[in-house]
C-alpha positions in Angstrom: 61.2 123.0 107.4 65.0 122.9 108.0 65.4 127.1 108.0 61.7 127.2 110.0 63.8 125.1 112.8 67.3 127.1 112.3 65.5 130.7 112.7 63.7 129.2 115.7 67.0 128.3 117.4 69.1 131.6 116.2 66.2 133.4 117.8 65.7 131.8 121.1 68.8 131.7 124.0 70.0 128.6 123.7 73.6 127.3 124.2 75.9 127.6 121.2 76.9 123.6 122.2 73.0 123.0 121.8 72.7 124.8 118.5 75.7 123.3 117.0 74.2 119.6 118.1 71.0 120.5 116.4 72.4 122.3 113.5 74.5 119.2 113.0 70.9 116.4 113.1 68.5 118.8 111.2 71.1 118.3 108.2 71.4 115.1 108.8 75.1 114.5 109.4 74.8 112.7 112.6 76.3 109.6 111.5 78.4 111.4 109.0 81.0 112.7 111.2 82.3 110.7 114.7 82.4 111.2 117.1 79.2 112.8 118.0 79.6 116.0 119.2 79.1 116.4 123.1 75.6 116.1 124.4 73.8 119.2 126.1 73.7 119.5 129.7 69.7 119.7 131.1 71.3 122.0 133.6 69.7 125.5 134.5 72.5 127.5 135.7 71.9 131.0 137.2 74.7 133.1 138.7 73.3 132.1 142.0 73.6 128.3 143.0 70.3 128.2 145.0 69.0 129.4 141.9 70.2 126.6 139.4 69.3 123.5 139.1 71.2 120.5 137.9 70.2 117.5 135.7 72.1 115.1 134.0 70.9 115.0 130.3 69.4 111.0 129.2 72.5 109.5 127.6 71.5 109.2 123.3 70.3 106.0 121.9 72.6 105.2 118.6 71.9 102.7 118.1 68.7 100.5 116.6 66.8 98.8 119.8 68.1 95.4 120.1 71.7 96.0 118.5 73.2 92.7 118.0 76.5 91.6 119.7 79.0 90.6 117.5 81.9 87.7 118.0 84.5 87.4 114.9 86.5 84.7 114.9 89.4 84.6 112.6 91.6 81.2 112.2 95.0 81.1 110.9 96.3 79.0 107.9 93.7 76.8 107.1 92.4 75.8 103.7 89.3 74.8 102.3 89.5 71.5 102.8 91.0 70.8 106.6 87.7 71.0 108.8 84.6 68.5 108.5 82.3 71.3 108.0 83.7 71.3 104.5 84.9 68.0 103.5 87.8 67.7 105.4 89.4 64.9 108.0 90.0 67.5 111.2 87.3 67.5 113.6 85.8 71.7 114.4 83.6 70.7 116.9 82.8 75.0 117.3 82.8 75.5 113.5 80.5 72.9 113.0 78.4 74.4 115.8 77.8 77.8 114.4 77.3 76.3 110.7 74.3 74.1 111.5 72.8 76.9 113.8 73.2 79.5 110.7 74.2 79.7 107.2 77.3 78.2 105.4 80.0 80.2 102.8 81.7 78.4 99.8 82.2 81.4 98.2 83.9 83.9 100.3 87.3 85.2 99.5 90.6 86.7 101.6 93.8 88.1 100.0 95.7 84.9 100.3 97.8 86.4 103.5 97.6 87.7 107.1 98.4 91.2 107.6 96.2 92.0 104.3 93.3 90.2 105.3 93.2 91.3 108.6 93.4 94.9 107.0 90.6 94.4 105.3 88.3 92.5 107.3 88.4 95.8 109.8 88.5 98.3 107.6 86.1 97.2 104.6 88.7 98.2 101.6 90.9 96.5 99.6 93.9 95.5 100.8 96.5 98.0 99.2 94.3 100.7 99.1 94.5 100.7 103.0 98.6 100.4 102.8 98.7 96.7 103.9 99.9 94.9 100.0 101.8 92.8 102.1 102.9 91.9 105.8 104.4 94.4 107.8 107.6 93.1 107.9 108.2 93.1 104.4 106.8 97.1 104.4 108.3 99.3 101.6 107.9 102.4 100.7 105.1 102.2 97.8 101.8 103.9 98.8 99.8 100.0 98.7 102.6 98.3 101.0 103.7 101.0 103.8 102.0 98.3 106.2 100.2 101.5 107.9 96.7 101.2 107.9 95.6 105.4 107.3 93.4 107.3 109.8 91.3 108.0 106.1 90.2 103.9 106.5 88.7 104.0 110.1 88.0 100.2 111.7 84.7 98.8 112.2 85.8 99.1 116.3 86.1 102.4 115.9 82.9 103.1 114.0 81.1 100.8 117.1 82.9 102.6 119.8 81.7 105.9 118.8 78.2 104.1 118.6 78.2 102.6 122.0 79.8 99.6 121.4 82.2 98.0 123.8 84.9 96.3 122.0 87.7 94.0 122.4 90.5 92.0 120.3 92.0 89.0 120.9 95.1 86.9 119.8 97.0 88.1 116.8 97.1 91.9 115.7 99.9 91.8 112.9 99.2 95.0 111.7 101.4 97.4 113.7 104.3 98.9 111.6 107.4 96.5 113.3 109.3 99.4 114.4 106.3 100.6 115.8 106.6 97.8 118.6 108.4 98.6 121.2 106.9 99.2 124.8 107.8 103.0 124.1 105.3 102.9 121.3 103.9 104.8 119.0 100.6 103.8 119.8 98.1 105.1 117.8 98.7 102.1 115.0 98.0 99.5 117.8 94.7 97.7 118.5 93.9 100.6 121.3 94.6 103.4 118.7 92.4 101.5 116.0 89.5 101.4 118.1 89.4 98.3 120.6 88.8 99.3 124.1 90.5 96.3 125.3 93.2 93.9 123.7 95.3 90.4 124.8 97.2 88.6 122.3 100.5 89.6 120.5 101.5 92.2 118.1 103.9 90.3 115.9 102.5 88.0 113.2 103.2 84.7 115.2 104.4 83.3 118.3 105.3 80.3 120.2 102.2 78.8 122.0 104.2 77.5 124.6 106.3 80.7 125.4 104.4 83.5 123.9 105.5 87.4 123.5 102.2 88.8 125.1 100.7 92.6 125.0 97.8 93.3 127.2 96.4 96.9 125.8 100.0 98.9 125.6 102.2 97.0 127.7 104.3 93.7 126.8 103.9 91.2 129.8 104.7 87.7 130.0 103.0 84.3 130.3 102.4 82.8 133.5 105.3 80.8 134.9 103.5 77.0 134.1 105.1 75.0 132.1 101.7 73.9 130.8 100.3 77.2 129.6 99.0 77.6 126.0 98.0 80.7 124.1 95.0 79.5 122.5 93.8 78.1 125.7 94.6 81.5 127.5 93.1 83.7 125.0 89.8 81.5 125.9 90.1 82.2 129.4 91.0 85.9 129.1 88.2 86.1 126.3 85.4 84.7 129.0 87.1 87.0 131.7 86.4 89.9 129.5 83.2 89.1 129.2 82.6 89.1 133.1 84.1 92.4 133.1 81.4 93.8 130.6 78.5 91.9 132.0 79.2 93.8 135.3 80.2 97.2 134.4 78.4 97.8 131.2 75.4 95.3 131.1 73.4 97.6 128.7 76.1 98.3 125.9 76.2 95.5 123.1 80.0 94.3 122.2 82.0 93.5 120.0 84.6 91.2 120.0 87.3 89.9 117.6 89.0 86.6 118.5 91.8 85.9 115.9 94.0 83.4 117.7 96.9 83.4 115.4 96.4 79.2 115.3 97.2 77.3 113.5 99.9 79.7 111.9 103.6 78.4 112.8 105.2 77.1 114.9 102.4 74.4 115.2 102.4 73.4 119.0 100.5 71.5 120.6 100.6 69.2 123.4 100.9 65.3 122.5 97.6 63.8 123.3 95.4 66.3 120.9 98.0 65.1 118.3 97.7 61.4 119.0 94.0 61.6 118.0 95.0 61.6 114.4 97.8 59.0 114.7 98.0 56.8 112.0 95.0 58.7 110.1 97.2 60.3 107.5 100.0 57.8 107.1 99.2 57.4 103.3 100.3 60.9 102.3 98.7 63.9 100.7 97.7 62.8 97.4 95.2 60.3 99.0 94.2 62.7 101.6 93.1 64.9 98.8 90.8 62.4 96.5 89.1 61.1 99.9 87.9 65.1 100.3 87.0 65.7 96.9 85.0 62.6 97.1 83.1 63.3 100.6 83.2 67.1 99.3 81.2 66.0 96.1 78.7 63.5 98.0 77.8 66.3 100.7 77.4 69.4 98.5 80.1 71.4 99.7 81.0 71.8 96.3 78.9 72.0 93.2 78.2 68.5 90.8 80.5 68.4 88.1 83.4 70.1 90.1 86.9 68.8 89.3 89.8 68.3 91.6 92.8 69.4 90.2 95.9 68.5 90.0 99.2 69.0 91.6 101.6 71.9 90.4 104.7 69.9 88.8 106.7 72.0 90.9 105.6 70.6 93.7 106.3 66.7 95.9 104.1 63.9 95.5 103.8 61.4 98.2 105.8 58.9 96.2 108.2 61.0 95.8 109.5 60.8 100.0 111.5 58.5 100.6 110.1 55.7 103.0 112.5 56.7 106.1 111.4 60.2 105.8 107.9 59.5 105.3 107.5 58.9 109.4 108.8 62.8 110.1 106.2 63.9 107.7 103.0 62.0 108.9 103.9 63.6 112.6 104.1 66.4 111.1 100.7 66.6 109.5 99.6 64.3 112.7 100.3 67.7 115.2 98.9 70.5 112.6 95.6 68.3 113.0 95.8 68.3 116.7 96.6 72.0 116.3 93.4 72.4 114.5 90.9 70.7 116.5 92.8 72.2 120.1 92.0 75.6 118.3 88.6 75.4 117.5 87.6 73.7 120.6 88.8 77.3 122.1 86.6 79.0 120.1 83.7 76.4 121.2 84.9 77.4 124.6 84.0 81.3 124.4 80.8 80.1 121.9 79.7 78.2 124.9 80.5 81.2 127.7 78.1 83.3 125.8 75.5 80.6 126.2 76.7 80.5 130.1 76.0 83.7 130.4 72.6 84.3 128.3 74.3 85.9 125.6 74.3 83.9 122.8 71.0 84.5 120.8 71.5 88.2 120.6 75.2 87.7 119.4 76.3 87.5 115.6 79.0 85.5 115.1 81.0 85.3 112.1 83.0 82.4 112.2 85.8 82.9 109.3 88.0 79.9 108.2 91.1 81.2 108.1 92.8 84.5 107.1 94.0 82.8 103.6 94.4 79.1 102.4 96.5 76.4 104.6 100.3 77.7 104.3 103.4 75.9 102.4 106.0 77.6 104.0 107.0 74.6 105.6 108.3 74.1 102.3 109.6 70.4 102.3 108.8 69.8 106.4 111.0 71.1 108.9 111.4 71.9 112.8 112.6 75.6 112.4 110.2 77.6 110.4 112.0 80.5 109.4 114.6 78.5 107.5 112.8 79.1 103.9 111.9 82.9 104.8 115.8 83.4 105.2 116.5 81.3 102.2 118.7 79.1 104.5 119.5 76.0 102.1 118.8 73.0 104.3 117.7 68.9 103.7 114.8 66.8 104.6 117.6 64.6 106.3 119.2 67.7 108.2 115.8 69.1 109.8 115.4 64.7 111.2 118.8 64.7 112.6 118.3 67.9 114.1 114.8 66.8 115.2 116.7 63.9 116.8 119.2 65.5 119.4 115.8 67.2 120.8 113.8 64.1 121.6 112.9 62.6 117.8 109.7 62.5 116.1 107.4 63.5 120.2 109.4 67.0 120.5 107.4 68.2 117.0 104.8 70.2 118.7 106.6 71.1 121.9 108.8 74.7 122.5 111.9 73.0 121.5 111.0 73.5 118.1 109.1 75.7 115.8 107.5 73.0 113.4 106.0 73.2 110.0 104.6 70.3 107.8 105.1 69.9 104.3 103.7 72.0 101.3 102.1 69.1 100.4 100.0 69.3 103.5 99.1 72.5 103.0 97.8 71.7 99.3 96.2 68.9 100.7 94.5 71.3 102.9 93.0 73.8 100.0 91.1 70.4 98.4 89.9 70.6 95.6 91.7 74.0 94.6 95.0 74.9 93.3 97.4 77.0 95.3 98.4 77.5 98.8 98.3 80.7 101.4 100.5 83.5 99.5 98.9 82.4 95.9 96.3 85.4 95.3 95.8 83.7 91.4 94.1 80.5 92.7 91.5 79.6 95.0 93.8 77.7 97.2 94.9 81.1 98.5 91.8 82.7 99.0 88.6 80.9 99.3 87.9 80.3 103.1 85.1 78.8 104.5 83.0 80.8 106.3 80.0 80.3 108.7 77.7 82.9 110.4 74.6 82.3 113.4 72.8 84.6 114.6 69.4 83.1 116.8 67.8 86.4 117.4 68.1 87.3 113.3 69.0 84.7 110.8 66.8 81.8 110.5 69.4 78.6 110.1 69.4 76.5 106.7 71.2 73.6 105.4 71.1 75.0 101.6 74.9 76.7 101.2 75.3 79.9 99.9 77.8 80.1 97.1 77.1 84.0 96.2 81.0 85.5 95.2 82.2 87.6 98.3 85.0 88.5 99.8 86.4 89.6 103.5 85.7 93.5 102.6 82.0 92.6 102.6 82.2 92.2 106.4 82.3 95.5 107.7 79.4 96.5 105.1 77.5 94.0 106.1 77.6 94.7 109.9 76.9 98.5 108.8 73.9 97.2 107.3 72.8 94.8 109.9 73.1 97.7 112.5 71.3 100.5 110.1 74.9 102.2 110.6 75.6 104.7 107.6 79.4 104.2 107.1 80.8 107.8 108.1 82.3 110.4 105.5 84.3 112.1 108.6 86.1 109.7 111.4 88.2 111.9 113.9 88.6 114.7 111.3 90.2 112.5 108.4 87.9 112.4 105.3 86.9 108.7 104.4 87.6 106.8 101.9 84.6 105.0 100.1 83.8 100.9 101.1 84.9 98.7 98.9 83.1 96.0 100.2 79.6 95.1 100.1 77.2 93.9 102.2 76.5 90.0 102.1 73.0 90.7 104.5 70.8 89.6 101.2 71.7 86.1 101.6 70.9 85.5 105.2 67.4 84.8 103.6 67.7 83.4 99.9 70.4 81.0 99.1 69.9 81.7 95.9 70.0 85.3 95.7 72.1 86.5 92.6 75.9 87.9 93.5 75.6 91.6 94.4 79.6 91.6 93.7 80.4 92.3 90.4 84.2 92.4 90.9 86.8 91.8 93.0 90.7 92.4 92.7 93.4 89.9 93.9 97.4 90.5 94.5 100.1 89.0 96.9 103.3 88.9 96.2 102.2 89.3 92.0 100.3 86.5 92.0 97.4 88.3 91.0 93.4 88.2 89.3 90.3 89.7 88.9 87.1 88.5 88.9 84.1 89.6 87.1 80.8 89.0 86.6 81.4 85.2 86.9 85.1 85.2 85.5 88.4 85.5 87.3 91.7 86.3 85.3 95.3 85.6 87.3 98.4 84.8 87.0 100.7 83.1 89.0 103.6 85.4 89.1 107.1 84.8 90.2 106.8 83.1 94.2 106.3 79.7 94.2 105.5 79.4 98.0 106.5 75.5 98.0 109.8 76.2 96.5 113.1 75.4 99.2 115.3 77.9 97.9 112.5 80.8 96.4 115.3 81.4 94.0 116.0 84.9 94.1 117.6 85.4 90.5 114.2 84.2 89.3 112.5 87.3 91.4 115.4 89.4 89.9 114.6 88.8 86.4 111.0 88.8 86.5 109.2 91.4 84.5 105.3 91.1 85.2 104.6 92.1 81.2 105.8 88.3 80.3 103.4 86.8 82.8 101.0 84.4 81.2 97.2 84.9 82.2 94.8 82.3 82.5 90.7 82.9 82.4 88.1 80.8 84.3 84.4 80.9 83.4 83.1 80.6 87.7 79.8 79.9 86.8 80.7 76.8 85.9 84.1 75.4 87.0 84.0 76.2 90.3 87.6 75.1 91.0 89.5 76.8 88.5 90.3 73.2 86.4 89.6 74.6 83.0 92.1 77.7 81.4 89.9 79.6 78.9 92.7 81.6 77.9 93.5 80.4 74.4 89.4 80.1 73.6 88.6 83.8 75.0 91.6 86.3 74.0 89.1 88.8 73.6 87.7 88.6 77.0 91.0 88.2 78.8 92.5 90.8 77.2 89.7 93.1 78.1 89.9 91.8 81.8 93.8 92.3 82.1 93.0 96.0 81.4 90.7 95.8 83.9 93.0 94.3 87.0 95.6 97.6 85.7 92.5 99.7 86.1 91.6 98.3 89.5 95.6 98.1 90.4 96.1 101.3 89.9 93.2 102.6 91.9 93.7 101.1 94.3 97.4 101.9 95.2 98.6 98.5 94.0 101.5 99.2 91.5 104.5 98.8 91.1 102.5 95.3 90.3 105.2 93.0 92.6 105.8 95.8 95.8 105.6 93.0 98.2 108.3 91.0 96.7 111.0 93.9 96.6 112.9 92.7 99.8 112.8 89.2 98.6 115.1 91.2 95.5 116.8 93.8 97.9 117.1 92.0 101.5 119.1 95.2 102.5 115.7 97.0 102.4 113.8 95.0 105.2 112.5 97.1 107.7 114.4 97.9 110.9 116.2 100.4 113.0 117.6 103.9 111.8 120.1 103.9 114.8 123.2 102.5 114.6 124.3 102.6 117.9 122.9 101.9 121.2 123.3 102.1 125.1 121.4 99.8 126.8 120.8 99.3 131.2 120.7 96.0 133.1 116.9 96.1 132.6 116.7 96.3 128.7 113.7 94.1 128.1 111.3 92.7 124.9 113.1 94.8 122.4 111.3 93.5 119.2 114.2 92.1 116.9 112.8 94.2 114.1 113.5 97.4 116.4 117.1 95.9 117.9 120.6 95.9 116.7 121.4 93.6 114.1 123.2 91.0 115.8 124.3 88.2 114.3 123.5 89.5 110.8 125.6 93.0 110.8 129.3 93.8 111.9 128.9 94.8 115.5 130.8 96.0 118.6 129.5 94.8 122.0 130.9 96.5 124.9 129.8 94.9 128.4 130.6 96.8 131.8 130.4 94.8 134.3 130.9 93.5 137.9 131.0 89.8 138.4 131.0 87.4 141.7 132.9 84.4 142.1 131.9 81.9 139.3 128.4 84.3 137.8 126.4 82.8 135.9 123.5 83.7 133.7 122.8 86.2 130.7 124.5 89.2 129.7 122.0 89.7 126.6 120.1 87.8 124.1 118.3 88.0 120.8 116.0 85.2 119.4 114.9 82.0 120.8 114.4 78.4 120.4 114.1 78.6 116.7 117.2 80.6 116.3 119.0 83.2 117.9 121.9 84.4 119.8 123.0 84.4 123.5 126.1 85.9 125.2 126.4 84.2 128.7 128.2 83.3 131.9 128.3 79.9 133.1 130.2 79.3 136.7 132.5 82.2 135.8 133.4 80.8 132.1 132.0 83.4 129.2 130.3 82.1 126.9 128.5 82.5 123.3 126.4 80.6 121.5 124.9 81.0 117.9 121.7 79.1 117.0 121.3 79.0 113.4 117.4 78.1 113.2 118.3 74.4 115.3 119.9 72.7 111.9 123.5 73.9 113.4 124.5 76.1 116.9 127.8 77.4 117.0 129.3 77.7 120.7 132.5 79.4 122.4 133.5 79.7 125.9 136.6 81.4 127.5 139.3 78.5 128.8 139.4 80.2 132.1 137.0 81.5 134.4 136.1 85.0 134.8 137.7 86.2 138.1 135.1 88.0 140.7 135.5 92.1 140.0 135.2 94.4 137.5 135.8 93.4 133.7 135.1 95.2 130.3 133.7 92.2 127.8 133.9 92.9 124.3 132.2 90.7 121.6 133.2 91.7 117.9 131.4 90.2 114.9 132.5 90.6 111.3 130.9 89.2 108.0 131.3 90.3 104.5 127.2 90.2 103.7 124.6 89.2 105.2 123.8 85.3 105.2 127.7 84.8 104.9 129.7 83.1 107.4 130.4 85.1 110.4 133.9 85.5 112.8 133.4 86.3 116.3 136.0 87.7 119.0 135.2 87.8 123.0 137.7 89.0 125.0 138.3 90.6 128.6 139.8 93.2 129.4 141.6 93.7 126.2 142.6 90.1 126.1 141.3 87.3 123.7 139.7 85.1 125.6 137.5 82.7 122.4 136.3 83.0 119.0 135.0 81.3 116.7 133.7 81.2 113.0 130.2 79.9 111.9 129.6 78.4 108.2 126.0 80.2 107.6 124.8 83.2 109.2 120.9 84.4 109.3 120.0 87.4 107.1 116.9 88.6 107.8 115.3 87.4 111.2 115.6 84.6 113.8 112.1 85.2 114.5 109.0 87.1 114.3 108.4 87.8 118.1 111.1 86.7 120.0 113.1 89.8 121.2 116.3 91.3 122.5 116.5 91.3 126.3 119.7 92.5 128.5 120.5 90.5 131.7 117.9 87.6 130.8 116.5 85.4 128.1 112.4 86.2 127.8 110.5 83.9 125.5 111.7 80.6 124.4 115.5 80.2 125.5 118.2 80.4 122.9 120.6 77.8 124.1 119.7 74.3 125.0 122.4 74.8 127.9 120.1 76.8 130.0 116.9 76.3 128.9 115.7 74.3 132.4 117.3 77.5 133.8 115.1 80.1 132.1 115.1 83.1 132.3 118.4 82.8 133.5 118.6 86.0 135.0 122.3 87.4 135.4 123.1 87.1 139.4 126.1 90.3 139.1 125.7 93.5 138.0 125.8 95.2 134.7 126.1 98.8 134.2 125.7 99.4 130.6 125.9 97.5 127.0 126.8 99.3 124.2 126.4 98.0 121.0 127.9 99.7 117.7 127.3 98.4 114.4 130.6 98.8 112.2 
């Protein structure tokens, strides 16, 4: 039949575009390669115009009829054990929604972190073999952990675009190279290049709430000017607004849209009153908070009879352990993540409800995914400047309150003057009744999220919970197999790579269903497993999330040949209580062989990549330049992309023309949370170094600047990064301050704030002008030249 229709066409006249379409469907590669090739005009053309006619040709149908819309919604940092839906205290008012109108997951797996889950929820592979082992920030040069997603893994938005579908994304991306970030691009690695048509949120992996670092499509905007504005709540509105957009301009195309708010990562912000709902509620500590879930867990079914709770890593704070006149700091603490929580997922019951508003809702899928990897410990022991643990900045309990204290005490947790974390023991709390916390790939507590999916027009609701073994790479499958979509071989001329994942579509109608899954591979910072056919082997490996210090020299000595292995039997132990290690040797040893095989295919080794900048902090990604010349209108230069002030020798050299008593910035790097800001205040210079709140550091120049031309130099000096730093201003070749700080930060002030020339974007660095903000510079500066020494 095939050659019978090739002759046919070689024979006749048509156009060589007609016969290449048709060449292309008679052997079947339509949805083999995208995009389509063009379709043929119905045009007659003649060489004479009266002669020809012209007809549009009927635009081709892709899809199946009645394509679904598809809504995924992606929360941040939340274990099993946080939302009612699944035993938990926090009230999810939208999660709870889309759970009893569809089908409930206590089962379904991430890779324990953000830019790796994210990776692999788009794409449908495994999180190294698609470059992202770890977050971008911490990218090295190992095939698994280059933190570039290849063009050989396309995105299911790009799949659905070429299909028809309009798409959109929403809230956090964090999966853009971070010296990719700048408003001068690249852009192919940014939501638009990956296939979303349309994109609000912020490219960095977090971001203040109050003051966020905003990207609509390719260019870096800012938050409106009201002091009340909050990102989750915008994303709502701009979520509904896009929605509008499609409704009028492309009525007959199904969407797809993917709402990851980047809530409730850190800084947890809130405004007071959603935290005052759980005042009190939490006041006897972590330990308790646990055995009341585990009990209401058991009693409702969210877990299997016969589970166990297990029990707290030694390593780890008990309640009894904090002392009484800390225990108020961490109750608040806890009090404003659970404000956090509910704010966030009454967002997501915003849009849920817009689609019912507009007659959307029972033709749209939505996949409702709690959280991107188990609640997060990096709030270590509490504290009001997140980023302290990640730059291994010693600091005490006591320190973070008496800081906490000259902003306002125990009500400015939550608000922009601080960039709030709870403690550890929260966040194990929050994985009830598993082991672990976000960034522990070994245990459950890492990586089994809740997950609930509705779809009225196609999946008949039901109260029995499916507890089949899946993971985030089964999405993409899954909505390939909803749609009748073959997954394509060819995607913008880059060969494929084969789908991991598999699609989950058997259980929308038998909970009971058997696990299509057979295996599944785990890593994150070496904490690492496999599971198979009902077991999972792991080990721990050498990052304790929880610990203050994350003691380097124990990273330094670790060789992952020592690490011990444990072995669970899943069909029956449910939370990983019972190590089967010493009564199965056979069987572990045999599935340790098995993760090296699955490792190794799948880009993963050296086992431990993600951890080598935690080893070698002079590897962390950043700038190749070394020296810069920067206008008066240098704006939102990512800190990842800037120089490294504050953390490198450096020469800043200012040209200038100041008025009688200027005031306002000369430049600025950071924020709130920590940073650095060179500025003029009535004609005095002055400097101020925020080490992460715990400590600032200022200088000013005894006299004021006079009005006229000057040349400011700032000169920085420090033997190594993290080491005390000396700093120099003068003025015209005259000393005019320095001073000399006891810490210095070594890897970042923060993960979205930026450096900005002539005013301070974002939250402001200095407590002196922060009613002032953005306190633009009212002279003139010609140039600022930075030179790292």
């Amino acid at each position: 039949m095939k050659s019978f229709h090739i002759a046919t066409l070689v024979a006749s006249k048509y156009s060589a575009a007609f016969l290449a379409v048709t060449l292309i469907a008679v052997r079947g590669y339509a949805q083999d390669a995208l995009p389509f090739p063009p379709t043929p005009l119905d045009s007659v053309v003649k060489p004479l115009l009266q002669d020809s006619t012209m007809k549009w040709p009927a635009e081709p149908q892709r899809l199946k009829e009645g394509a679904p819309n598809i809504l995924i919604v992606l929360i941040d940092d939340v274990g099993f054990g946080v939302s009612e839906v699944f035993g938990g205290e926090v009230s999810t008012p939208a999660f709870k929604k889309i759970a009893s109108q569809g089908l409930r997951y206590n089962a379904f797996h991430t890779t324990a972190i953000c830019s790796p889950t994210r990776a692999s929820l788009l794409t449908g592979r495994n999180h190294t073999r698609v470059g992202s082992g770890t977050i971008s920030e911490r990218a090295v040069a190992f095939d698994g952990f280059t933190g570039i997603i290849p063009r050989e893994a396309a995105t299911v938005a790009e799949v659905l675009h070429h299909y028809g579908y309009k798409t959109s994304a929403f809230g956090k991306w964090h999966n853009t190279p971070a010296t990719e970030t700048t408003s001068m691009g690249p852009f192919d690695r940014w939501p638009t290049g990956y296939g979303f048509d349309y994109f609000f949120g912020f490219i960095a992996g977090e971001t203040s709430q109050w003051e966020p670092r905003l990207t609509r499509n390719r260019t870096h905007i800012e938050p409106p000017h009201d002091e009340n504005y909050h990102l989750s709540e915008g994303m709502a509105e701009e979520a509904l607004q896009w929605l509008d957009n499609h409704q009028a301009y492309s009525p007959d195309k199904p969407f797809l849209m993917y709402w990851a708010p980047g809530a409730v990562h850190g800084p947890h912000h809130v405004a007071q009153e959603w935290a005052d709902k759980y005042r009190g509620k939490f006041d006897d500590g972590w330990d308790a908070y646990r055995e009341r879930v585990y009990k209401r867990q058991l009693e409702t079914g969210i877990i299997p009879e016969g589970t166990k709770l297990t029990k707290r890593d030694p390593t780890m704070q008990g309640w009894e352990e904090i002392p009484e006149s800390q225990r108020p700091f961490q109750r608040r603490l806890m009090e404003v993540y659970a404000g956090f929580v509910e704010h966030t997922d009454h967002q997501v019951l915003r849009v849920i409800d817009g689609l019912e508003e507009r007659g959307l809702r029972e033709n749209t899928l939505v996949i409702y995914i709690w959280g991107d990897n188990g609640s997060s410990a990096e709030g270590v022991q509490g504290t009001v400047s997140e980023l302290l643990a990640q730059n291994q900045i010693p600091t005490t309990v006591d320190q973070q309150i008496a800081a906490l204290n000259q902003l306002g005490g125990l009500d400015a947790i939550g608000t922009a003057a601080v960039d709030n974390m709870y403690h550890a023991g929260w966040a194990w709390a929050g994985s009830t009744p598993f082991k672990g916390t976000k960034l522990v790939a070994s245990y459950f507590g890492g990586t089994r999220n809740p997950m609930a999916i509705s779809w009225p027009a196609g999946i008949e609701p039901s109260d029995e919970i499916r507890s089949q073994f899946h993971h985030v790479i089964d999405i993409v499958p899954t909505i390939y197999d909803i749609l009748e979509i073959t997954p394509p071989k060819v995607v913008l001329g880059a060969e494929q790579m084969p789908m991991d994942g598999r699609s989950l579509a058997y259980t929308f109608e038998d909970a009971a269903a058997p696990t299509t899954k057979k295996e599944q591979f785990f890593d994150n910072f070496a904490s690492r497993g496999i599971y198979k056919d009902g077991w999972m082997a792991c080990t721990f490996g050498p990052l304790y999330p929880w610990d203050p210090a994350n003691n380097p020299e124990r990273m330094q000595g670790w060789n992952s040949e020592d690490d011990v292995w444990e072995l669970y039997d899943l069909r029956s132990d449910f939370s990983q209580a019972n190590d089967l290690a010493a009564a199965h040797p056979e069987r572990l040893a045999k599935m340790k062989k098995e993760f090296l095989v699955a490792a190794e295919d799948n880009k993963d080794f050296p086992i431990g990549g993600a951890i080598w900048t935690r080893i070698h902090p002079e590897d962390v990604v950043g700038t190749k330049y070394t020296s810069w010349t920067f206008g008066p209108n240098t704006r939102r230069m990512p800190e990842f992309t800037a120089p490294g002030l504050g953390k490198k020798n450096n020469r800043v050299e200012i040209d200038l023309e100041v008025g009688d008593k200027a005031s306002g910035v000369l430049y600025a790097l950071g924020g709130a949370a920590g940073g650095l800001t060179c500025y003029m205040d009535a004609g005095y210079l002055c400097y101020e170094y925020n080490l992460m709140i715990i400590e600032r550091y200022t200088v000013k120049s005894k006299e004021p600047i006079a009005a006229g031309e000057h040349t400011i130099v700032v000169d920085t000096s420090l033997p190594k990064p993290g080491a005390p730093l000396t700093l120099v201003m003068s003025v015209d070749g005259d000393e005019v301050a320095k001073m000399t700080t006891r810490l210095s930060v070594p890897a970042a002030f923060s993960a979205s704030e930026t450096f900005d020339v002539g005013v301070d974007l974002g939250s402001p660095v200095s407590l002196d002008y922060a009613e002032k903000r953005p306190f633009k510079f009212n002279g003139t500066i010609r140039t600022v030249k930075v030179e790292l020494k």
